[in-house]
C-alpha positions as CSV (number, residue, x, y, z in Angstrom):
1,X,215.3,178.3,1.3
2,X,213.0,179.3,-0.9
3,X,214.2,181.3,-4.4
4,X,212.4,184.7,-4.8
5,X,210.7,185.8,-8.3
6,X,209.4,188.9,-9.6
7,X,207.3,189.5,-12.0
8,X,206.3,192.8,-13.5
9,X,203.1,193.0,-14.7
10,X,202.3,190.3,-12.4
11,X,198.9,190.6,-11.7
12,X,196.9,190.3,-14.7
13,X,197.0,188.0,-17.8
14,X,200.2,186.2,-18.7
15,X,201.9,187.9,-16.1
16,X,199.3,186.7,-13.3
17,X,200.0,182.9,-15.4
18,X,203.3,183.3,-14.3
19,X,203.2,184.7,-11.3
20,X,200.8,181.4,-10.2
21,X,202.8,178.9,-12.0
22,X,206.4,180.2,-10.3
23,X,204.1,180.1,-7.1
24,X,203.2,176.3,-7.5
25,X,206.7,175.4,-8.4
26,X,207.4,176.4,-4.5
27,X,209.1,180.0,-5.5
28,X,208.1,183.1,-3.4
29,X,207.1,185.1,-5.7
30,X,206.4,189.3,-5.6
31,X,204.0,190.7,-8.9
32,X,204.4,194.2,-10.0
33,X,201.3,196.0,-10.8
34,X,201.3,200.0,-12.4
35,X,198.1,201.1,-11.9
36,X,194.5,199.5,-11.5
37,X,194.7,198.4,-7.4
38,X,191.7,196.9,-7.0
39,X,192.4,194.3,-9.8
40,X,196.1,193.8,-7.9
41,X,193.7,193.1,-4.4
42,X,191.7,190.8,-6.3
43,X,195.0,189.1,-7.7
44,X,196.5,189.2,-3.7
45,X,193.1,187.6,-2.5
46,X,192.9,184.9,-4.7
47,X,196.2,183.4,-5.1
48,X,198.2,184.8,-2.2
49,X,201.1,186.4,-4.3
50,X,201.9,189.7,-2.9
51,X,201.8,192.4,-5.0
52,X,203.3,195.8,-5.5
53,X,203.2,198.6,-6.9
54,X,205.5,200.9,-9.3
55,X,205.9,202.1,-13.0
56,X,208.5,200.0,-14.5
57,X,209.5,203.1,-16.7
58,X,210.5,205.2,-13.7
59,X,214.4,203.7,-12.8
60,X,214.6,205.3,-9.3
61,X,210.9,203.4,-8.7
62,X,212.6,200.0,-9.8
63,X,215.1,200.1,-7.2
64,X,213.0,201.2,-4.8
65,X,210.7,198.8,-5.4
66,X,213.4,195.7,-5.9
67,X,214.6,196.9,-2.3
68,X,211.3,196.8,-0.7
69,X,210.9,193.5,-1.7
70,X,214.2,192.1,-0.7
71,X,214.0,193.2,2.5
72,X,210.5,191.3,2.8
73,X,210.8,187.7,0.7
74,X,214.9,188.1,0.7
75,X,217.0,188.3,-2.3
76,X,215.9,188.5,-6.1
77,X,216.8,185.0,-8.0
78,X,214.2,185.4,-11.0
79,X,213.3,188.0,-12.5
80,X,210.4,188.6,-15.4
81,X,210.0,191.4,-17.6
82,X,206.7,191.3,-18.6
83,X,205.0,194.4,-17.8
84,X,204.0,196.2,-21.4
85,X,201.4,198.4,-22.9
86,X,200.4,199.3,-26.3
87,X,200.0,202.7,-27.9
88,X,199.0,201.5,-31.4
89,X,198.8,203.9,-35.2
90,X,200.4,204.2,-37.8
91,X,203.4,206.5,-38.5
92,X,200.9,209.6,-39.5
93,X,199.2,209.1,-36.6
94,X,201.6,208.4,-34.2
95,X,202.5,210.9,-31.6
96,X,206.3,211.2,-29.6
97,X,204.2,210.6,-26.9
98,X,202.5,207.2,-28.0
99,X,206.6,206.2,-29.1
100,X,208.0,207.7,-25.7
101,X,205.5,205.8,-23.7
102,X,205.6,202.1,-25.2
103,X,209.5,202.2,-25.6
104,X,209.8,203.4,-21.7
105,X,207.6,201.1,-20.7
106,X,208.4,198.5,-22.6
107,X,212.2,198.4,-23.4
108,X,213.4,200.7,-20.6
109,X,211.6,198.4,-17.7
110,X,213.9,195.9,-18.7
111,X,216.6,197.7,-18.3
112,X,215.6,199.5,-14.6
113,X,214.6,196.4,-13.7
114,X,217.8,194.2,-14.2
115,X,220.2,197.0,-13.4
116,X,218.4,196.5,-9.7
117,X,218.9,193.0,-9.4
118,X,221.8,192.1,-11.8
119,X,224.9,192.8,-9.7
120,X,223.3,190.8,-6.5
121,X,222.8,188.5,-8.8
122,X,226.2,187.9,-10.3
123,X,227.6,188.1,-6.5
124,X,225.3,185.3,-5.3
125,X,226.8,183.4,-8.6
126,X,222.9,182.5,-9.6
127,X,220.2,184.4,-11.6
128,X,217.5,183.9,-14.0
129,X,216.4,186.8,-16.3
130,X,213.4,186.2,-18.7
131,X,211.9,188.7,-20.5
132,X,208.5,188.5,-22.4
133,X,209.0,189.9,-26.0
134,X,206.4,189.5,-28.9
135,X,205.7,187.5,-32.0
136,X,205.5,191.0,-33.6
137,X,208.9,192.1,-32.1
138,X,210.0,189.2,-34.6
139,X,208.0,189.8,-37.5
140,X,206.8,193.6,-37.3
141,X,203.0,194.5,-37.6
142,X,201.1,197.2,-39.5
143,X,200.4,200.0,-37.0
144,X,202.5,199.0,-34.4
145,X,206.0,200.8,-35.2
146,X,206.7,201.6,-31.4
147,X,205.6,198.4,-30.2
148,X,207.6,196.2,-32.8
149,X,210.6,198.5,-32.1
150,X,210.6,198.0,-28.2
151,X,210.0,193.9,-28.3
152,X,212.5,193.3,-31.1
153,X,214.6,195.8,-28.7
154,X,214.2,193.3,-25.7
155,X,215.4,190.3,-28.1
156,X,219.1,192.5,-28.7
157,X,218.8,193.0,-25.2
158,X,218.7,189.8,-24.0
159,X,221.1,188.5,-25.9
160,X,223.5,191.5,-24.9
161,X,223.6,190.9,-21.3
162,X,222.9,187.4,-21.3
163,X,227.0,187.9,-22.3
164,X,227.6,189.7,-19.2
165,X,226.1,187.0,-16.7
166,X,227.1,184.0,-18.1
167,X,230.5,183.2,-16.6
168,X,228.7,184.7,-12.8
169,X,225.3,181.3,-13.3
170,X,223.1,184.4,-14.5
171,X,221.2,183.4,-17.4
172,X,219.0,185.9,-19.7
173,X,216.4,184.5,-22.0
174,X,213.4,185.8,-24.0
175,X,210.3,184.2,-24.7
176,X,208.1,185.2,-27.7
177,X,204.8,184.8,-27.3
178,X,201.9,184.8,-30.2
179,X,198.3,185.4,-30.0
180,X,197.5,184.6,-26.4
181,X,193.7,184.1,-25.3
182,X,194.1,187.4,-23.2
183,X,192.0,190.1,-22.2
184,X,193.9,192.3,-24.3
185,X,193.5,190.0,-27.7
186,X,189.9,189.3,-26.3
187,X,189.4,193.1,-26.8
188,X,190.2,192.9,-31.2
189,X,186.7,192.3,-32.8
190,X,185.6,189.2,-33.5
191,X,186.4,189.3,-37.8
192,X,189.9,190.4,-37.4
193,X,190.6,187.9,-34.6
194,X,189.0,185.1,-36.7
195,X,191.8,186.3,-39.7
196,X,194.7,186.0,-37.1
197,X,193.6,182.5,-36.0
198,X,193.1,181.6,-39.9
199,X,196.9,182.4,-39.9
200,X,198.1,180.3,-36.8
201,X,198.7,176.5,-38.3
202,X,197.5,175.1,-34.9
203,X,194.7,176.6,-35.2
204,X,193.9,179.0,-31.9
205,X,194.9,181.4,-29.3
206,X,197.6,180.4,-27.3
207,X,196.6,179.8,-24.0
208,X,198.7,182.1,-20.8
209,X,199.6,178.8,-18.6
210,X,201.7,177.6,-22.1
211,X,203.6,180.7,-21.6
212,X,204.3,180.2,-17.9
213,X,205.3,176.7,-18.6
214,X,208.1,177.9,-20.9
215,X,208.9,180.4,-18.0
216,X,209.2,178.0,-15.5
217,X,211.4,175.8,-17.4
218,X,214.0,178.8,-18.1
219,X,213.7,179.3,-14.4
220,X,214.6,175.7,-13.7
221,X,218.4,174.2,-13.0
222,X,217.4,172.6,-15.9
223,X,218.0,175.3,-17.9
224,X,221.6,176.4,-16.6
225,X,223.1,175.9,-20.1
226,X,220.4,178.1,-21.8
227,X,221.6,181.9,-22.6
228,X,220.7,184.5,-24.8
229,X,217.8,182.2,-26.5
230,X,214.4,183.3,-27.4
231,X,211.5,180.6,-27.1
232,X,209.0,181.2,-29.5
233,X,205.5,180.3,-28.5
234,X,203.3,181.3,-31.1
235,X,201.2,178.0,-32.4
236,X,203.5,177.6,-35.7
237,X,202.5,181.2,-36.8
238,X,205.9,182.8,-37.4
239,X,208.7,180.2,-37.5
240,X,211.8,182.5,-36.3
């Protein structure tokens, strides 16, 4: 029988290079989506993946959600935390609101999200957790205090409950990603993206199928003695 994934944020960028990499790799897999549906029909209609949607930040939504699913593809095996959002200024700048709203989004969907599937996990005696992080949760970045805070969060996470599934064949990992050729790095303008590539000794963007690739591999069997690690993917850039 097939294992079942989901992935939040799974319908755009890395998240849809996930989502269609766990896919090929013969895994049913379910992508979260938060808000923009006709980008998740377009997802649905071109690879297949069924999507759904709920904010990761709302708990009672998670389970909700997890439950919905189960009782469509069948139980949750993988899990991937990689639904994020940015809400970038400096500290003058910065409102409660722009803090409250990365760091719930961010940090707190991985923790509604593996309180829904952890304990069926642990009784099924197999479970893979990955969670994305950030390059900048390792290293920090200027204007980017609640973003920095929330992936360096998910790093102390990981390796927190990555503890409490061991002994039960539930791993937790973290990968890191760098400067990924995204919609969302696409977006920087063109000088200050040229200075970030300056700075990465391989010499470009990262590329969202590397970042699935590492996925996949933590998913694997393969990786049954792997716990509480981060992967770094980031071209060289920040050697952690």
């Amino acid at each position: 029988m097939a294992r079942v994934a989901v992935v939040t944020g799974g319908s755009r960028g890395i998240g849809e290079a996930i989502s269609v990499a766990l896919k090929d790799a013969g895994i049913l897999v379910a992508a979260n989506y938060a808000g923009n549906e006709e980008k998740a029909r377009d997802f649905t209609a071109r690879t297949g993946i069924k999507s759904y949607k709920w904010d990761v930040s709302d708990f009672d939504a998670c389970v909700a959600g997890v439950e919905r699913i189960e009782s469509e593809l069948g139980p949750v095996d993988i899990l991937v935390n990689n639904a994020g959002i940015t809400r970038d200024a400096t500290m003058k700048r910065m409102s409660r609101s722009m803090w409250d709203e990365v760091i719930d989004v961010n940090l707190g969907g991985c923790f509604n999200m593996a309180q829904a599937v952890f304990e069926g996990m642990q009784a099924r005696r197999f479970g893979r957790i990955i969670n994305i992080g950030s390059i900048n949760g390792q290293a920090g970045q200027y204007g980017q205090v609640n973003y920095a805070a929330a992936k360096s969060g998910i790093h102390g996470f990981t390796k927190a409950l990555a503890q409490e599934g061991a002994r039960a064949g539930v791993t937790v990992n973290a990968i890191a990603p760098g400067y990924i050729d995204t919609e969302m790095v696409a977006a920087v303008p063109e000088d200050v993206l040229g200075k970030i590539v300056s700075r990465i000794p391989v010499g470009r963007l990262g590329k969202a199928e590397e970042i699935a690739r590492g996925v996949l591999f933590l998913c694997s069997d393969d990786a049954g003695f792997v716990t509480g690690s981060t992967l770094s993917i980031n071209g060289g850039q920040h050697m952690y």
